[in-house]
PQR file with spaces between the fields and no chain letter, atoms N, CA, C, O and H, PARSE charges and radii, in Angstrom:
ATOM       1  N    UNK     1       0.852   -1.183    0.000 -0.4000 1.5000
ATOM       2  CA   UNK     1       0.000    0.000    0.000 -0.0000 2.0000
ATOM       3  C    UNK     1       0.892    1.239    0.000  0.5500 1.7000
ATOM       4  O    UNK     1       1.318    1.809    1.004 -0.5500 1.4000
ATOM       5  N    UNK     2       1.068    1.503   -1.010 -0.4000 1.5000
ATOM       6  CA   UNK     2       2.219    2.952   -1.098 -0.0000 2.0000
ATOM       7  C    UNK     2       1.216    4.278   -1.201  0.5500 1.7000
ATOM       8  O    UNK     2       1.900    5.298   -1.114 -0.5500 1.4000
ATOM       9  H    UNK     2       0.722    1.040   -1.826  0.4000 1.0000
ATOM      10  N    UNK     3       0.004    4.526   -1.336 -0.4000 1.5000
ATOM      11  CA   UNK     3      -0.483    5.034   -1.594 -0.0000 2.0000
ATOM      12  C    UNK     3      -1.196    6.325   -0.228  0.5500 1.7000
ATOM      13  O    UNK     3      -1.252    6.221    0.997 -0.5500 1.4000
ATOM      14  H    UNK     3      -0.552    3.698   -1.407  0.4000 1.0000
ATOM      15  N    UNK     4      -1.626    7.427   -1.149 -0.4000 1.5000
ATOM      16  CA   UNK     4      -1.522    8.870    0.375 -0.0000 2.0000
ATOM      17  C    UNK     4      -3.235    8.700    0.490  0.5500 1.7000
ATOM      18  O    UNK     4      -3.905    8.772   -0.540 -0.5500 1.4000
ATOM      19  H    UNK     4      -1.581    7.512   -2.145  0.4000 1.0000
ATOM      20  N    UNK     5      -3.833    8.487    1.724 -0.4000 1.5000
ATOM      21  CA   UNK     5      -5.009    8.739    1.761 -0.0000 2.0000
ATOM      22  C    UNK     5      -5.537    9.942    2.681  0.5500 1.7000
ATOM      23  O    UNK     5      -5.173   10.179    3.833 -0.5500 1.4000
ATOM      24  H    UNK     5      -3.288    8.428    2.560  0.4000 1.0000
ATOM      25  N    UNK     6      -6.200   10.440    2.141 -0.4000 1.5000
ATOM      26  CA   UNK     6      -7.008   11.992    2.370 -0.0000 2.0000
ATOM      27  C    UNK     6      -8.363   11.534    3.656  0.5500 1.7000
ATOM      28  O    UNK     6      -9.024   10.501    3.550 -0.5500 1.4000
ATOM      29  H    UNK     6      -6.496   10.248    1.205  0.4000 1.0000
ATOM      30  N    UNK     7      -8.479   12.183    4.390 -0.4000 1.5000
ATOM      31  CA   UNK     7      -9.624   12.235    5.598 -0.0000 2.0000
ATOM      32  C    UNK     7     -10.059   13.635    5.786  0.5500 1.7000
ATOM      33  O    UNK     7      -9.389   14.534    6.293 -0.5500 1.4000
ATOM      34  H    UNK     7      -7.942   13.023    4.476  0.4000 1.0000
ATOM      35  N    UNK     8     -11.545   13.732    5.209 -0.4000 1.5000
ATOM      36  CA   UNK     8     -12.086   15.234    5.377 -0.0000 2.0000
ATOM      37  C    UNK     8     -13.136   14.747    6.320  0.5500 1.7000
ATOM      38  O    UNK     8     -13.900   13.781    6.340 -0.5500 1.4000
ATOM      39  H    UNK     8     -12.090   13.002    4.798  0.4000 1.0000
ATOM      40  N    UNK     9     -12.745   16.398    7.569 -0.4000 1.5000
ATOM      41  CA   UNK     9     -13.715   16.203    8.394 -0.0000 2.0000
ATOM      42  C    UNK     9     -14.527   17.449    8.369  0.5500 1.7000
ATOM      43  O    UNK     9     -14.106   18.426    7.750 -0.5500 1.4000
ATOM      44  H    UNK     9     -12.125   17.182    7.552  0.4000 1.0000
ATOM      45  N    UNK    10     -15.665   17.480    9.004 -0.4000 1.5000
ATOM      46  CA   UNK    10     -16.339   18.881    9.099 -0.0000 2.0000
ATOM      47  C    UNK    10     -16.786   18.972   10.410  0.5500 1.7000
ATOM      48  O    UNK    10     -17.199   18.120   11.198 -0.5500 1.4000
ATOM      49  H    UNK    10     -16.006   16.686    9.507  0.4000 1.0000
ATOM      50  N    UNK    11     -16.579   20.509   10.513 -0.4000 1.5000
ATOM      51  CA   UNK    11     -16.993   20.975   12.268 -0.0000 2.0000
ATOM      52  C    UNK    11     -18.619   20.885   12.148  0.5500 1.7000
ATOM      53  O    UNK    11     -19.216   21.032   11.082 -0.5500 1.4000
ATOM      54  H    UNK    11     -16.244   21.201    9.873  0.4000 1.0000
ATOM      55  N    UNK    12     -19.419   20.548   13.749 -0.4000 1.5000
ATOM      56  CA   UNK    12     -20.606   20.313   13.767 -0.0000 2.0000
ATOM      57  C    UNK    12     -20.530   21.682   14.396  0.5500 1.7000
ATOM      58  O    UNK    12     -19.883   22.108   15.352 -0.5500 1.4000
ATOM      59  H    UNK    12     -18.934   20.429   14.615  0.4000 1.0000
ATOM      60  N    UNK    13     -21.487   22.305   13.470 -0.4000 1.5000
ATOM      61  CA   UNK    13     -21.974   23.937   13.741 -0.0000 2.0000
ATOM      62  C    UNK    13     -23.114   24.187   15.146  0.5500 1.7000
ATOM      63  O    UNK    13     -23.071   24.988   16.080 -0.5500 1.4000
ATOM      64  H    UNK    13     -22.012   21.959   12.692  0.4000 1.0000
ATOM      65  N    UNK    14     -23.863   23.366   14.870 -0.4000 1.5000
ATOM      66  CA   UNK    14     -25.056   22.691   16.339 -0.0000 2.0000
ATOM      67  C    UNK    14     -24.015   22.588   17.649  0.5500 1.7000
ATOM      68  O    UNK    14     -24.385   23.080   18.715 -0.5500 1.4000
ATOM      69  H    UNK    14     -23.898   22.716   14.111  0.4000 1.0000
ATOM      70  N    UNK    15     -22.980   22.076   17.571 -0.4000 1.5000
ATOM      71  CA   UNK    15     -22.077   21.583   18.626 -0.0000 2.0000
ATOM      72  C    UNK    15     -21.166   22.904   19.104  0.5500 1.7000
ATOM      73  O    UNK    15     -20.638   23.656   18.285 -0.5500 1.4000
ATOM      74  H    UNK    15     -22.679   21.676   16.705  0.4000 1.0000
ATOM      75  N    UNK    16     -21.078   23.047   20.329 -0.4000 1.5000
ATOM      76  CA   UNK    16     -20.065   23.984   20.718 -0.0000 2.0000
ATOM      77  C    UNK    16     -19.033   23.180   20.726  0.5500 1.7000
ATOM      78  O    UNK    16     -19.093   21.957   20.598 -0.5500 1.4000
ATOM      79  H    UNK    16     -21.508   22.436   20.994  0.4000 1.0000
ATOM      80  N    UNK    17     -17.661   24.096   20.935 -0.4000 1.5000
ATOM      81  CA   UNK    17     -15.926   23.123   21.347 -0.0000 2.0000
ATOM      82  C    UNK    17     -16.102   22.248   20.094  0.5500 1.7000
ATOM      83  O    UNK    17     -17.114   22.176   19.397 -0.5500 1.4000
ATOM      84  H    UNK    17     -17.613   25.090   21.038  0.4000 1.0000
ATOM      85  N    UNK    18     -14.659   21.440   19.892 -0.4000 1.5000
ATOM      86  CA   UNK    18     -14.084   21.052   19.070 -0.0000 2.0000
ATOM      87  C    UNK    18     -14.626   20.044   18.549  0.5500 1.7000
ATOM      88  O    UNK    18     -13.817   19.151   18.297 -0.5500 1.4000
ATOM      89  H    UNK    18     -13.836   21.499   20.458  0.4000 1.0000
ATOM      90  N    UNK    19     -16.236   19.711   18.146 -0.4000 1.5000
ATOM      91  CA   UNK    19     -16.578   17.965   17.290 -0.0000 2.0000
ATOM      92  C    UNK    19     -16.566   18.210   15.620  0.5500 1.7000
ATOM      93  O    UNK    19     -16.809   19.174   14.895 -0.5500 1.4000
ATOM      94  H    UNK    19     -16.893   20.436   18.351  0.4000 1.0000
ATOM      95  N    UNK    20     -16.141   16.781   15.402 -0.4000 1.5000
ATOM      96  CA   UNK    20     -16.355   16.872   13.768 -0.0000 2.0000
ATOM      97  C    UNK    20     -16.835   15.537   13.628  0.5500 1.7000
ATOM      98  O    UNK    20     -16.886   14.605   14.430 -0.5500 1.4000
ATOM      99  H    UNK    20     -15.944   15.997   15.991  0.4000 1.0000
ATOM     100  N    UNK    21     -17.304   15.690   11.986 -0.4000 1.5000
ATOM     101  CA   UNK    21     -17.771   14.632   11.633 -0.0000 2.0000
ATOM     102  C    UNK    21     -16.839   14.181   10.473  0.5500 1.7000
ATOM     103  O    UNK    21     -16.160   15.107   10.029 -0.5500 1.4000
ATOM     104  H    UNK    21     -17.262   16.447   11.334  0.4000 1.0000
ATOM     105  N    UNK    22     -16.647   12.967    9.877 -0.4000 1.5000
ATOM     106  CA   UNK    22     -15.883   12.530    9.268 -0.0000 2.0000
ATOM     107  C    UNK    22     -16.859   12.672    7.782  0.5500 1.7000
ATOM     108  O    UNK    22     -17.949   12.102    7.734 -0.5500 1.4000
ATOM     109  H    UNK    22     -17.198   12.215   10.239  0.4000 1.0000
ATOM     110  N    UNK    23     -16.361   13.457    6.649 -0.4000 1.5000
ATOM     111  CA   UNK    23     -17.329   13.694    5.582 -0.0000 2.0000
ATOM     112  C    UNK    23     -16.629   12.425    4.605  0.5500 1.7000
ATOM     113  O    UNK    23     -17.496   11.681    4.148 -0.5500 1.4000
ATOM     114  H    UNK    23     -15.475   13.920    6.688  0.4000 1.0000
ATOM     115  N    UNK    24     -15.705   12.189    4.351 -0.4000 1.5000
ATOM     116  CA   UNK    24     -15.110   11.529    2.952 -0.0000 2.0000
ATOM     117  C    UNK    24     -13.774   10.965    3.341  0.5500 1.7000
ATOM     118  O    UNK    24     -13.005   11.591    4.071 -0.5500 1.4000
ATOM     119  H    UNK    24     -15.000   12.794    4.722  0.4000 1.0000
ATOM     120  N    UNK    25     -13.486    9.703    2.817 -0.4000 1.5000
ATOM     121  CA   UNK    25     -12.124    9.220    2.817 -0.0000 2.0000
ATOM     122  C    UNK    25     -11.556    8.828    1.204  0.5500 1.7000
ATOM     123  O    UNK    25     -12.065    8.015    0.433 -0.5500 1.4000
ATOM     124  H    UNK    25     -14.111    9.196    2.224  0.4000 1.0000
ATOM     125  N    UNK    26     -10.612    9.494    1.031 -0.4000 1.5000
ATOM     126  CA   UNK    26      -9.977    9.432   -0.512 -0.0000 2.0000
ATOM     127  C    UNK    26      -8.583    8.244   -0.603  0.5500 1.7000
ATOM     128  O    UNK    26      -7.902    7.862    0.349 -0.5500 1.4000
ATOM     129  H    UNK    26     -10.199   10.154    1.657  0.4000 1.0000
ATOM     130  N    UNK    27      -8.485    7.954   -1.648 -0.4000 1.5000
ATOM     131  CA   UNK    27      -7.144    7.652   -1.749 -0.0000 2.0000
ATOM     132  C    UNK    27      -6.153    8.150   -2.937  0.5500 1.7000
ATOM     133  O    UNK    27      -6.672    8.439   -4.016 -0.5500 1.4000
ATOM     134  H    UNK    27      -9.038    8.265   -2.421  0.4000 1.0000
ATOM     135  N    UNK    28      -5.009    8.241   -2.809 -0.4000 1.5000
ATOM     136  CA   UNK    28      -4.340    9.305   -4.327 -0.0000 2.0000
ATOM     137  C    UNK    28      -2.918    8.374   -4.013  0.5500 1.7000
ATOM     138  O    UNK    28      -2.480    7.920   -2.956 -0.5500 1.4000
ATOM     139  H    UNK    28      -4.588    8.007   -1.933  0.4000 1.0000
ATOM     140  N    UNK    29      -2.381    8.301   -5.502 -0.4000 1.5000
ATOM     141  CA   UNK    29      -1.001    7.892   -6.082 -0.0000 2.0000
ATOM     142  C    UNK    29       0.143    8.501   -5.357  0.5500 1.7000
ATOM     143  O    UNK    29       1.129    7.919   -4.906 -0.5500 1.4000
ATOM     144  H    UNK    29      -2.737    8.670   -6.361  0.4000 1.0000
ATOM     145  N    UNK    30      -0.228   10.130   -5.303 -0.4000 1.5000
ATOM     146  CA   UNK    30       1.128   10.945   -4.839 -0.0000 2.0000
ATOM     147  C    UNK    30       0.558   12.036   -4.127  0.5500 1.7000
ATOM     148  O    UNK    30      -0.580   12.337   -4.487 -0.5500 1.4000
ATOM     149  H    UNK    30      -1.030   10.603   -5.669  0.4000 1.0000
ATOM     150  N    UNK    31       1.174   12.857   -3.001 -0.4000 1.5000
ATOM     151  CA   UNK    31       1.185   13.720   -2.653 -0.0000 2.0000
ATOM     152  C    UNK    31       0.371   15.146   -3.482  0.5500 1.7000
ATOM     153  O    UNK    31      -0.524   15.887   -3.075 -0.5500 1.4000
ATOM     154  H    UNK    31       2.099   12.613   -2.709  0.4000 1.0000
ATOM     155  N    UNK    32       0.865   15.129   -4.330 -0.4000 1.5000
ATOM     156  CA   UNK    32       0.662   16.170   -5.413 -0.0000 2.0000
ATOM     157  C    UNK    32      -1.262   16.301   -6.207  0.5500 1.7000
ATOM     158  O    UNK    32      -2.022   17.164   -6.647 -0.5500 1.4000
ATOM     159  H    UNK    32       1.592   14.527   -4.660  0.4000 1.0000
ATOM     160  N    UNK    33      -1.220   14.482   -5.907 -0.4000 1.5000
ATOM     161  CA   UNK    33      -2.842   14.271   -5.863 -0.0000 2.0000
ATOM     162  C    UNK    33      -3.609   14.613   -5.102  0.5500 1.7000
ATOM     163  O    UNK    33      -4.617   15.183   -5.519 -0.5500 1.4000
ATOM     164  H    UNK    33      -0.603   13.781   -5.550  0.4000 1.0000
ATOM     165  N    UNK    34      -3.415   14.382   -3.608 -0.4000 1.5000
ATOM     166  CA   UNK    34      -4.310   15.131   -2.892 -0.0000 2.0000
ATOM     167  C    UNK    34      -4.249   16.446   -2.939  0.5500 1.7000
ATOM     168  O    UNK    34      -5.278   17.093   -2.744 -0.5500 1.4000
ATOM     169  H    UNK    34      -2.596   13.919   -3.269  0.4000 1.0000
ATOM     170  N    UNK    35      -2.522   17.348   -3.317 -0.4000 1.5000
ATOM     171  CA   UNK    35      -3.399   18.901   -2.867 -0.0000 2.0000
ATOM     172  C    UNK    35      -3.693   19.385   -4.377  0.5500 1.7000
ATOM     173  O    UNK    35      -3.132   20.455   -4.613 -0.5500 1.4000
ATOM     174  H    UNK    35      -1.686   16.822   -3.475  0.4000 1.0000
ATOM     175  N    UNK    36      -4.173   19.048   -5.076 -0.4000 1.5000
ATOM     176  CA   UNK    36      -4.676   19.033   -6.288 -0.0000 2.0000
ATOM     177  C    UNK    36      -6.020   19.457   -5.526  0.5500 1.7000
ATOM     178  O    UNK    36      -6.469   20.569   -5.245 -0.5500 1.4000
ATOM     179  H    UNK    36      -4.629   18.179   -4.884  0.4000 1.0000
ATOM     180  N    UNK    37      -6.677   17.668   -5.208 -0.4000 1.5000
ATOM     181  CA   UNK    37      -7.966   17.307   -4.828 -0.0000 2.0000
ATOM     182  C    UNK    37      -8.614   18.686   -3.710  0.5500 1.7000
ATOM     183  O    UNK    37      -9.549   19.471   -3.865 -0.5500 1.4000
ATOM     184  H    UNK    37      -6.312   16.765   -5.436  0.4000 1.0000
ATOM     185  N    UNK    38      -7.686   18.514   -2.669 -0.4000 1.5000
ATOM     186  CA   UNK    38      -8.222   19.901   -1.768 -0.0000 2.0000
ATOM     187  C    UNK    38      -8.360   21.064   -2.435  0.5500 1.7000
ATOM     188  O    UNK    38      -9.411   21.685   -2.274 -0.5500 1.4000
ATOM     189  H    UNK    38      -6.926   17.877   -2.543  0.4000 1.0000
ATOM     190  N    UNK    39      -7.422   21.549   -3.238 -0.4000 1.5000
ATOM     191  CA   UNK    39      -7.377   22.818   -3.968 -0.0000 2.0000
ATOM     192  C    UNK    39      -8.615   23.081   -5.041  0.5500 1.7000
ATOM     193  O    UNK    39      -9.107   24.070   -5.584 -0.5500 1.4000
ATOM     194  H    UNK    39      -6.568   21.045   -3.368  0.4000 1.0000
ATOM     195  N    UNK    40      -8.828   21.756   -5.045 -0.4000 1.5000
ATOM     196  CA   UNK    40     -10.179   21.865   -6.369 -0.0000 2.0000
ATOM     197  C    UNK    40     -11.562   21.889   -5.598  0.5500 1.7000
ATOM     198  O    UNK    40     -12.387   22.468   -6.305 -0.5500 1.4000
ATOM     199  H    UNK    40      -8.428   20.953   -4.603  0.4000 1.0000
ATOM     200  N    UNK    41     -12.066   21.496   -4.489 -0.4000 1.5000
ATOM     201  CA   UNK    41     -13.081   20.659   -3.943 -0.0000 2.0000
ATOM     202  C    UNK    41     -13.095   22.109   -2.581  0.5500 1.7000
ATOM     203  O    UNK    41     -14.059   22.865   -2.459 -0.5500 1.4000
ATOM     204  H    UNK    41     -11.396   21.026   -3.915  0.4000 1.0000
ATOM     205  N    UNK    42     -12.113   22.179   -1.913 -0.4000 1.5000
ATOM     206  CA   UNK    42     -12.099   22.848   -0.590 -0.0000 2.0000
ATOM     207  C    UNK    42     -11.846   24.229    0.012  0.5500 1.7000
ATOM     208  O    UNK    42     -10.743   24.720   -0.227 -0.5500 1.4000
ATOM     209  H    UNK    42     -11.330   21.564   -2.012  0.4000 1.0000
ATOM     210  N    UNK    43     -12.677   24.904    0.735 -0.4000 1.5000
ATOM     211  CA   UNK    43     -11.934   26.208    1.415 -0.0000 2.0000
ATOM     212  C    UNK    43     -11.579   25.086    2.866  0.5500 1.7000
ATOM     213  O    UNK    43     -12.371   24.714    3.732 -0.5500 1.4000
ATOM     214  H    UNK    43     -13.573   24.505    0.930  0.4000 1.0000
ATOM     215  N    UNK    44     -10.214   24.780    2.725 -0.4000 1.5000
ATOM     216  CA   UNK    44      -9.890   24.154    4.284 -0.0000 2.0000
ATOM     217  C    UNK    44      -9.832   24.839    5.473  0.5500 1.7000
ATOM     218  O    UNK    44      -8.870   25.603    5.551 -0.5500 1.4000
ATOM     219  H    UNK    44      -9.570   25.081    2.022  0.4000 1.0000
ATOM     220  N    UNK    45     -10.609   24.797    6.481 -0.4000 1.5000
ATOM     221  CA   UNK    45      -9.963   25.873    7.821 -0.0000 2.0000
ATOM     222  C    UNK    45      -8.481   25.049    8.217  0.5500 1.7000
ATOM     223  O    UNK    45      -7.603   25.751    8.719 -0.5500 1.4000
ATOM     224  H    UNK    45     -11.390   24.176    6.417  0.4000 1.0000
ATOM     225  N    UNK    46      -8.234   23.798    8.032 -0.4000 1.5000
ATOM     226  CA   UNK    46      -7.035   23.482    8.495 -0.0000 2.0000
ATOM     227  C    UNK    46      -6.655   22.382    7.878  0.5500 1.7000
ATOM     228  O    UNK    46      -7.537   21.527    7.797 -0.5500 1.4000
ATOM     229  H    UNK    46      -8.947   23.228    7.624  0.4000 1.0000
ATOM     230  N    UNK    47      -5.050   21.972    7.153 -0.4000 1.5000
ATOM     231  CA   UNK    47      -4.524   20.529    6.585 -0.0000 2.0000
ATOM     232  C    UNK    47      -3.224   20.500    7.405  0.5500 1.7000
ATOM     233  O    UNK    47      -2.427   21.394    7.690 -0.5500 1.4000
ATOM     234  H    UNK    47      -4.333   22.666    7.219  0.4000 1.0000
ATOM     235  N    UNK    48      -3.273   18.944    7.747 -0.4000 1.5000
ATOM     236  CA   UNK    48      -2.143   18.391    8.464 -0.0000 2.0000
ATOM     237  C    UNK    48      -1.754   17.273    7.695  0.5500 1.7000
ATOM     238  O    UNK    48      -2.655   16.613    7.178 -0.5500 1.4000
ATOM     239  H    UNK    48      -3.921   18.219    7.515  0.4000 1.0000
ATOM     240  N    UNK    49      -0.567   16.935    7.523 -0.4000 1.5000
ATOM     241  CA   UNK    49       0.117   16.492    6.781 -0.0000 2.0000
ATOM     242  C    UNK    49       0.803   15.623    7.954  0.5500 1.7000
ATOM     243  O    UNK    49       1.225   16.116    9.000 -0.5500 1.4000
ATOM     244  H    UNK    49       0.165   17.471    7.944  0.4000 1.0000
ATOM     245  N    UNK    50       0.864   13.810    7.512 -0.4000 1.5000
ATOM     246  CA   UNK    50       1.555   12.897    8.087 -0.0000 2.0000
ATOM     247  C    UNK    50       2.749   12.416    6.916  0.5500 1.7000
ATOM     248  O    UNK    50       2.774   11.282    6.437 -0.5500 1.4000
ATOM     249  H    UNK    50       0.521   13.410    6.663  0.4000 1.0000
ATOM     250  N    UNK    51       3.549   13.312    6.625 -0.4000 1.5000
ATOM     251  CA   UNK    51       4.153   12.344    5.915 -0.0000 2.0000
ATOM     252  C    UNK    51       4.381   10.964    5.512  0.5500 1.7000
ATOM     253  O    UNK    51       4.080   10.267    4.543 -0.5500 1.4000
ATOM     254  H    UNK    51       3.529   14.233    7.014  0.4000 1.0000
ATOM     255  N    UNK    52       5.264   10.765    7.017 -0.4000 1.5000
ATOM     256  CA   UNK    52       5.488    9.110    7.549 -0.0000 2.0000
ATOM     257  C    UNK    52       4.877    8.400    7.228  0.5500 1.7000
ATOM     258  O    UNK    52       5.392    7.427    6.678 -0.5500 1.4000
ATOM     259  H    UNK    52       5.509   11.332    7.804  0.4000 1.0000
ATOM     260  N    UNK    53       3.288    8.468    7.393 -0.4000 1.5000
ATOM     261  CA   UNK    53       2.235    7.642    7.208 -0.0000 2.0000
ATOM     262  C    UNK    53       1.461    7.666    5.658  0.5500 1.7000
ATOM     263  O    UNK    53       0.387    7.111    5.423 -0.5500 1.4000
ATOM     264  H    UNK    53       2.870    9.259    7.840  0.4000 1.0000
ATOM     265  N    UNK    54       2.048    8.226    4.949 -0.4000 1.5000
ATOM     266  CA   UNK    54       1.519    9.142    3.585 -0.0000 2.0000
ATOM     267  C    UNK    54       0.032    8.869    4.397  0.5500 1.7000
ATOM     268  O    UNK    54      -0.703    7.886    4.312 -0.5500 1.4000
ATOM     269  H    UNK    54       2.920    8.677    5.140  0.4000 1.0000
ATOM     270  N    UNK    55      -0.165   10.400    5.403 -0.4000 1.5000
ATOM     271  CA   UNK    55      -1.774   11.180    5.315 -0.0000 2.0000
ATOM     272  C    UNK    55      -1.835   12.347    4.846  0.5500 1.7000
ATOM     273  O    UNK    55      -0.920   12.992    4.332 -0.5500 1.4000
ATOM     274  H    UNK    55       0.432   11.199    5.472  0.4000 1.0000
ATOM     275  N    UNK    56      -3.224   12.734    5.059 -0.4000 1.5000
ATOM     276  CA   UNK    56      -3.280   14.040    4.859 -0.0000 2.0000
ATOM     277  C    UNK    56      -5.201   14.110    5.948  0.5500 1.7000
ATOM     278  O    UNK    56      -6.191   13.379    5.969 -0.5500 1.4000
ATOM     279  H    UNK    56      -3.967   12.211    5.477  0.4000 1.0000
ATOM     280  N    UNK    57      -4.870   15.182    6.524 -0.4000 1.5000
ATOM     281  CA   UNK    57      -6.445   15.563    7.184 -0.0000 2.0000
ATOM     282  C    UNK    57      -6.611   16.740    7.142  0.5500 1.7000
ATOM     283  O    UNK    57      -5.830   17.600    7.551 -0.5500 1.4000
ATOM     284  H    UNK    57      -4.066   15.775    6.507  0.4000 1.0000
ATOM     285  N    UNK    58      -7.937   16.936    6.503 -0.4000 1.5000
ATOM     286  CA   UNK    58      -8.404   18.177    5.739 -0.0000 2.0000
ATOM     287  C    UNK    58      -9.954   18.476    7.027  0.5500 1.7000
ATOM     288  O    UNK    58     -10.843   17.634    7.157 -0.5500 1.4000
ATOM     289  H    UNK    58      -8.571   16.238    6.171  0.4000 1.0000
ATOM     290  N    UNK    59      -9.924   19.775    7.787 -0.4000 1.5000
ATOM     291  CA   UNK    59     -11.511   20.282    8.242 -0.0000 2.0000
ATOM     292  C    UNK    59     -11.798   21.048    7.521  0.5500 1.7000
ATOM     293  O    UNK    59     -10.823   21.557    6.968 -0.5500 1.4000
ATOM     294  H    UNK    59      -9.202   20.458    7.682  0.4000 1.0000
ATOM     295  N    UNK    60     -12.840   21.461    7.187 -0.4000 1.5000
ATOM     296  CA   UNK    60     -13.728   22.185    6.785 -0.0000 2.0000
ATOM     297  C    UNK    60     -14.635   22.937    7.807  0.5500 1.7000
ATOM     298  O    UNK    60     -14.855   22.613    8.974 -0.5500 1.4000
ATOM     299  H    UNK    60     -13.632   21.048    7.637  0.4000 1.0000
ATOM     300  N    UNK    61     -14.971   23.692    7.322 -0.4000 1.5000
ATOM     301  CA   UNK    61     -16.389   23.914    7.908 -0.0000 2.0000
ATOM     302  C    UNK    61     -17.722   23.389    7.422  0.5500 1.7000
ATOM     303  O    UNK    61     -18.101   23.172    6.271 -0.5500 1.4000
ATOM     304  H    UNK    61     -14.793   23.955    6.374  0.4000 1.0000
ATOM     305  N    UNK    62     -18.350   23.236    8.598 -0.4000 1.5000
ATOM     306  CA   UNK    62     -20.016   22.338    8.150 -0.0000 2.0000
ATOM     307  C    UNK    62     -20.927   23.230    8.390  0.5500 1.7000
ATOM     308  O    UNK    62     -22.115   22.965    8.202 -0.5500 1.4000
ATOM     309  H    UNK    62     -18.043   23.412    9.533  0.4000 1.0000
């Protein structure tokens, strides 16, 4: 499994403090695929990047 998989979450607006919900799980060839994918699809409030692990976790707002 060489491959980078993407996890978008979204903040629950109903909810005070920090909950999200898990909207979509992707998978991409390279690095360069996912911030393609975010750049096309997302206004992110925040991306964290696991290298090590080829991740990537994308919030949004909900």
């Amino acid at each position: 499994m060489n491959e980078w998989t993407l996890t978008v979450w979204s903040t629950l607006s109903d909810n005070p403090g920090f909950r999200y919900s898990k909207e979509r799980v992707e998978r991409f060839a390279t690095k360069d695929d996912v911030v393609a994918f975010i750049k096309d699809r997302y206004l992110a409030a925040k991306v964290t990047w696991f290298d090590d692990k080829k991740r990537c976790s994308v919030v949004i707002k909900g």
